[in-house]
C-alpha positions in Angstrom: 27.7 55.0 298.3 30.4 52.7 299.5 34.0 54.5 299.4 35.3 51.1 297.5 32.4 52.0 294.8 33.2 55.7 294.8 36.7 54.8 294.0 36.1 52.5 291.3 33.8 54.7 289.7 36.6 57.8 289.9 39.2 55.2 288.0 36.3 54.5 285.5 35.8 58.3 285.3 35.4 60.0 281.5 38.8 58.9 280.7 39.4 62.1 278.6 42.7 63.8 278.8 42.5 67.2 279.9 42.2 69.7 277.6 45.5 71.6 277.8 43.6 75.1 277.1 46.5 78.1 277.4 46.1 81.2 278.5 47.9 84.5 277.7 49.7 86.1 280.5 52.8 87.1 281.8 54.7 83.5 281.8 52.7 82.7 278.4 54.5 85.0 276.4 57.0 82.8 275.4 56.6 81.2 271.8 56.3 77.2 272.1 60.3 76.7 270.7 61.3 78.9 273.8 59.5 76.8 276.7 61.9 76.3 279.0 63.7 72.8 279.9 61.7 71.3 283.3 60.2 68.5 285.3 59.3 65.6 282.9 57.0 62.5 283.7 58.9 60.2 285.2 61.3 62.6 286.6 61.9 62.8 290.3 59.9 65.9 291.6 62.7 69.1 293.0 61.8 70.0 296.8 59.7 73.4 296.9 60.1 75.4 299.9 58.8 79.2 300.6 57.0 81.4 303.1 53.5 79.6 304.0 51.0 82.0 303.0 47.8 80.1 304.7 49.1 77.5 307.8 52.3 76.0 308.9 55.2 76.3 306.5 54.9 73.1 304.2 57.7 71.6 302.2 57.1 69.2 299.3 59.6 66.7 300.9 57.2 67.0 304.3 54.7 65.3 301.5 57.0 62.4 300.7 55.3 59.3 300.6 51.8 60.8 299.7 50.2 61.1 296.0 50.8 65.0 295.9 49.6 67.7 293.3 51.8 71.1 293.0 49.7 73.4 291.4 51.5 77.0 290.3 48.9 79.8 290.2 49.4 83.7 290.8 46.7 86.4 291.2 46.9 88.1 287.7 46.4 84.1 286.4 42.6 84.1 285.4 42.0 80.4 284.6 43.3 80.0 288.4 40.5 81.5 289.6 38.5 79.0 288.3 41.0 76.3 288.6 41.8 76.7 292.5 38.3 75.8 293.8 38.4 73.1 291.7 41.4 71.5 293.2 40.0 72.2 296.5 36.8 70.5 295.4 39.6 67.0 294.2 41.1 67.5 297.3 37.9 67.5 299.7 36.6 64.7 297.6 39.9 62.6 297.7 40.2 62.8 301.7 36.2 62.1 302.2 36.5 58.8 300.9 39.3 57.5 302.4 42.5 58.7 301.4 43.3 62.2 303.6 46.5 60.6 304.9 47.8 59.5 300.9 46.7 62.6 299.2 47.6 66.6 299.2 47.8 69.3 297.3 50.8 71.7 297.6 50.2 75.4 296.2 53.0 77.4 294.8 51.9 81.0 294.3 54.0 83.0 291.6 53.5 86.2 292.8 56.5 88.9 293.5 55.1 89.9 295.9 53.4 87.8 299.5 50.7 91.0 299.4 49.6 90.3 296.0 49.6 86.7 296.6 47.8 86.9 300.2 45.4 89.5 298.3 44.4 86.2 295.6 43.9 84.3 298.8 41.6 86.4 300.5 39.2 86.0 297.0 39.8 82.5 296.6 40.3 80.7 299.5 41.6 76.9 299.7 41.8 74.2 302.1 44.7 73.0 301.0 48.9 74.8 301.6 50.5 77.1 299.7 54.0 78.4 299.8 55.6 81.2 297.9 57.6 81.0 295.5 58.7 84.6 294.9 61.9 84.8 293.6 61.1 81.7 291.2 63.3 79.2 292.1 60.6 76.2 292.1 59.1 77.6 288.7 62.1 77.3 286.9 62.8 74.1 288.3 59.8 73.1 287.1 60.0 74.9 284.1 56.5 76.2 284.4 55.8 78.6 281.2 51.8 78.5 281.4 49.7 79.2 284.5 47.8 77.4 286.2 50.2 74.8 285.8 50.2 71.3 287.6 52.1 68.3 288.9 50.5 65.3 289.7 53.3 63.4 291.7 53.5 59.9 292.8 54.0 58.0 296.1 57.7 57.7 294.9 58.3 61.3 294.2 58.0 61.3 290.3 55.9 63.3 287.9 53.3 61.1 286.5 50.9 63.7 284.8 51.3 67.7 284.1 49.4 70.2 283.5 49.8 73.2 281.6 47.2 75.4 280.7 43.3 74.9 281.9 40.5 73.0 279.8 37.0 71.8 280.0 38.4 68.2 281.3 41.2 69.4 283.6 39.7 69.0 286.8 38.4 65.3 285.5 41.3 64.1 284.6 43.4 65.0 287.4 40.9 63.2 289.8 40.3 60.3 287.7 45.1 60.2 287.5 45.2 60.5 291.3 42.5 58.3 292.1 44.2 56.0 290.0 47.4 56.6 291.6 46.1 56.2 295.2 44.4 52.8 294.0 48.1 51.6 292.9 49.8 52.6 295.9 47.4 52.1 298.9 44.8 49.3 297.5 42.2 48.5 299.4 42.4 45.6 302.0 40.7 42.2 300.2 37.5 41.5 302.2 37.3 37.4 302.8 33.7 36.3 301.8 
């Protein structure tokens, strides 16, 4: 399959909006008035910076320029178990057809701890960087309140979907966004017949 057909058929995907399952768990607790004040779409995306916990230390800045997802998990987070390999799967899929130099992923592990974290790792491994965020300082800029919780971030730096919660069409709809996204912001070259 061509990657131009590959690519059309990902922006003709389901078209389904995710399914914004929650999950109960530590940063769920919070009743829906309480959910804290955060990134919004449209809003330009706060740098994340932390320890690397898999590679060379990654900033979302060093991403600037790329479609990027931030993606929030911690170990104690079961959805993420299922939603991590997922991602990698979006991300594998993304840079096979063409787009490895538009596209990332960025992880942010909530964890208090780079043990627990590294632990998580070591059970579900991913391709793709992740950076600690211990102390919390990206999560409340973000205003995460439900894990796994994600950021689909355009070229320009802005929030364009997010993600809180898992659901049956999560993993759909966040290829079938970025896809789109990459088709906006790198389209492919016109062929001359």
């Amino acid at each position: 399959m061509s990657h131009d057909l590959l690519r059309r058929r990902l922006l003709l995907g389901s078209g389904a909006l995710a399914t914004l399952a929650t999950f109960g768990g530590p940063l769920a607790a919070a009743a829906p008035a309480a959910i804290p004040d955060g990134l919004a779409p449209g809003d330009v995306a706060p740098d994340i910076a932390g320890p690397s916990l898999n590679g060379p230390p990654t900033r979302l800045s060093d991403l600037a320029g790329k479609v990027v997802l931030v993606d929030f998990w911690a170990s104690y987070c079961g959805p993420c178990i299922i939603a991590m390999p997922e991602i990698d799967r979006i991300r594998d899929e993304l840079h096979r057809i063409g787009w490895h130099d538009q596209f990332e992923v960025l992880g942010v592990g909530v964890d208090d701890t780079v043990e627990k974290a590294e632990a998580f790792l070591q059970r579900t491994p991913v391709g793709y960087p992740i950076v600690s965020d211990m102390l919390g300082i990206a999560s409340r800029r973000y205003g995460v309140w439900r894990l796994p919780a994600s950021y689909l971030i355009d070229v320009d730096g802005r929030a364009f979907r997010i993600y809180h919660g898992f659901g049956d069409s999560f993993g759909a709809d966040i290829r079938q966004n970025a896809a789109l996204l990459l088709q906006r912001a790198f389209p492919p070259p016109i062929s001359s017949r």
